[in-house]
N, C-alpha and C positions, 0 to 999 in steps of 0.2 A: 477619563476614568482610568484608574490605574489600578494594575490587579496584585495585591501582595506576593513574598515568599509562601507565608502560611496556605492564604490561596490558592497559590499554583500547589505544591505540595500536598494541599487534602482534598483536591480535585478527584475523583472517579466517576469514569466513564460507566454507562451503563443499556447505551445500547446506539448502534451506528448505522444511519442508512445514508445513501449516495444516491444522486440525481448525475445528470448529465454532462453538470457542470459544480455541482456542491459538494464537499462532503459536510453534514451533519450527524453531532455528535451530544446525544444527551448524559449528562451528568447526573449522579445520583443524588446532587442536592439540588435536582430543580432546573437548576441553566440548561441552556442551549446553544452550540456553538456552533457556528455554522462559516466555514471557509470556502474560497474557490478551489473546484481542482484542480484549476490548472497550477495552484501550490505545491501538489504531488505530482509530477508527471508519470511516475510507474502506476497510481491509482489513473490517472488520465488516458493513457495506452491499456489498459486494460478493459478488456469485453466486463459485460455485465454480468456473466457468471462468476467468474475473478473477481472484481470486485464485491459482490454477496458472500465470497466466502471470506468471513473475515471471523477473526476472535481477541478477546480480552485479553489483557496479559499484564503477570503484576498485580492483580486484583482488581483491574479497571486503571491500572496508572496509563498504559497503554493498548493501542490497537494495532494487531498483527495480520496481513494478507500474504499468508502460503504461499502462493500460486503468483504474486506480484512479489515475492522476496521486500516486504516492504512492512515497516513498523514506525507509528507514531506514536509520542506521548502526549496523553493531555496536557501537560504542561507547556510544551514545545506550542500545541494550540490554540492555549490561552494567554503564551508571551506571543504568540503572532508572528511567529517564527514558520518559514517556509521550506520546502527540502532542500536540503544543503547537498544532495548530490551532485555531481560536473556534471558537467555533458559531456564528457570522455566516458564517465563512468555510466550514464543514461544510455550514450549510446552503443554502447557494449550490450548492453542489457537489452538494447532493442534491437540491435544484429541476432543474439539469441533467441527471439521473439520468431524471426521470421523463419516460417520450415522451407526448405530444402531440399532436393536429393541430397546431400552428403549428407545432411544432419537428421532426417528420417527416410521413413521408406512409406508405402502408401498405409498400412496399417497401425503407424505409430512410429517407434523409433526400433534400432534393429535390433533391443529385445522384446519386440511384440508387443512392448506395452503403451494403449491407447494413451495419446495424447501427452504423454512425454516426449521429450527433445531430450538427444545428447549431442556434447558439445565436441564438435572432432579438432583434435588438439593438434596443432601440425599443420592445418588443412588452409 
């Protein structure tokens, strides 16, 4: 089966839940898309609070994660297209993952504020 231009293009998302290993995605005309996570690995390295906060974007073109710096498009997941991020750049993202003494303090980061990281440039 092969999915058109027009298709991918009037595709909107309409609501996204995540399993352990799945992200699904329903469409507001009916479909269901349903991919591995381990297609996204920043949704993948992500706690389950990170991954629930998630939102729309573009009107349902695409799905946005905050907290994972991370955005797909329905289109990108109905061509079956996976994350094109490196693993240079993966793993950058996941060095900043891990806390620290340099990079917090036990309260959060060293403006106090809970559960931020800051990034010591230099360091």
């Amino acid at each position: 089966m092969s999915t058109s231009g027009a298709e991918l293009r009037e595709a909107f998302a309409q609501s996204v839940s995540l399993s352990e290993d799945a992200l699904v995605v329903e469409l507001a005309d009916g479909r269901t898309i349903t991919v591995p996570l381990a297609w996204f690995p920043r949704l993948a390295h992500g706690t389950t609070a990170e991954r629930s906060n998630w939102r729309l974007i573009a009107g349902g073109e695409g799905i946005h994660w905050p907290e994972l710096d991370e955005d797909i498009s329905v289109e990108s997941l109905l061509a079956g297209r996976r994350s094109g991020e490196t693993q240079e750049s993966l793993g950058r993202w996941l060095q900043l993952r891990i806390p620290t003494k340099a990079n917090t303090d036990s309260g959060g980061n060293a403006n106090g504020i809970p559960g931020r990281r800051r990034t010591v440039l230099g360091a």
